[in-house]
N, C-alpha and C positions, 0 to 999 in steps of 0.2 A: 575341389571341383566335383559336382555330382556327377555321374557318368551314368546313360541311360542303355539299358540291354532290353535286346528280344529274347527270349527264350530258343533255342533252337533245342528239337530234343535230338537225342542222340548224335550233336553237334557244338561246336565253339556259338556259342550267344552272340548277335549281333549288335554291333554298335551303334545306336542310332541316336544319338546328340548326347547335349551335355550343358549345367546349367552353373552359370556364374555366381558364388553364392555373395561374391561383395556388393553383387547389383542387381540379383535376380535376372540377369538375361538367359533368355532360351536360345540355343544353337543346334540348329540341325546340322548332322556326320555328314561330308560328301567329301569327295577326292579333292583336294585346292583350301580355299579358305571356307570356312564352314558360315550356316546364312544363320544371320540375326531373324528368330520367326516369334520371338515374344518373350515378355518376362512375368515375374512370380511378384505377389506383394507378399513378404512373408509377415506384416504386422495383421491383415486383411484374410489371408490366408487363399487369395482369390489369384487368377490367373488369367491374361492377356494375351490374345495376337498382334503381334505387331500389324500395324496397314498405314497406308497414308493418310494424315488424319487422325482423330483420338485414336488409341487401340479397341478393338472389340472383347467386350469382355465374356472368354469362355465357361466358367464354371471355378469353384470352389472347392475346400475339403474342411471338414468339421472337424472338432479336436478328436475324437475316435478315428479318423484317418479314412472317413467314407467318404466318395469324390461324387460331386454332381458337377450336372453338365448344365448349364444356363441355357434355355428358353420361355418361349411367352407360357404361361398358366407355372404349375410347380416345377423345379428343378428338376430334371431326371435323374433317377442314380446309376452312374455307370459301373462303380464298382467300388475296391478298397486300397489302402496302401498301409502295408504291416510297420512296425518299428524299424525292420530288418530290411526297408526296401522295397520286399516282393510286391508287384503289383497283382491284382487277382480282377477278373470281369467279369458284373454281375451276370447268372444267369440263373431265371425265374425258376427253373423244372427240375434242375442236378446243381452239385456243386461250382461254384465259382471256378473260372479259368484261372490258370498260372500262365501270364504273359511274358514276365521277366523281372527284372529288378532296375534298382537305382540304385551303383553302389557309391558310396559315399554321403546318402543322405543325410542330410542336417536337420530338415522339416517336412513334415506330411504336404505341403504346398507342391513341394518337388516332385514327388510322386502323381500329384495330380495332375501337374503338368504332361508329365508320360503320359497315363492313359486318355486327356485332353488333345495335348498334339500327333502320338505318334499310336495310341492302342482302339479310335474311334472307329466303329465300324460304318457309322453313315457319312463319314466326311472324307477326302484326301488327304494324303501327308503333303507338308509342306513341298514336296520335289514331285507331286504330282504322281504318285504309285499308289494305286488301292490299298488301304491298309488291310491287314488281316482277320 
């Protein structure tokens, strides 16, 4: 099971979901039973929110492990996911951010799921907190 982290610096890393790899479901961390918020196509390489209805399709990661986010005109690129996990967030003018990791990854899919569901900066997290 892939397990998604924030980075905390100078602190224990946050846990914040975790991704089913027999079926590609994505699960957001909360206190009780944790919420179904989308799954992974790992043949596709592409990533889903769950909703009622088809699911919404968020964004992609290419075999180099670069992650786009799906809108109308090009792809945006949000950022990367290394061999190792580490997620990093694009940024134009200095080096990339280190947000956290995904330990147990299988596939660059899963990583992209992180910085899709839980590392965007114009969207909410599934439980409705700002992300960072």
């Amino acid at each position: 099971m892939a397990e998604i982290f924030r980075h905390i610096p100078r602190g224990i890393d946050q846990k914040l979901g975790q991704i089913n790899p027999r079926n590609g479901h994505v699960f957001s961390e909360r206190l009780g039973p944790n919420d179904y918020i989308g799954r992974v196509d790992y043949q596709e390489g592409k990533v889903y929110r769950h909703r009622f209805g088809p699911d919404e399709y968020l964004g992609r990661v290419d075999a180099e492990g670069r992650v786009y986010a799906h809108r109308f005109g090009p792809d945006e690129y949000l950022g990367r996911v290394n061999p190792d996990g580490s997620l990093y967030r694009h940024n134009r003018l200095a080096r990339d951010d280190y947000l956290g990791t995904v330990r147990g990854m299988q596939h660059p899919v899963e990583g992209a799921a992180a910085l899709l569901f839980f590392f965007r900066e114009d969207d909410d997290t599934p439980t409705g907190e700002k992300r960072d």
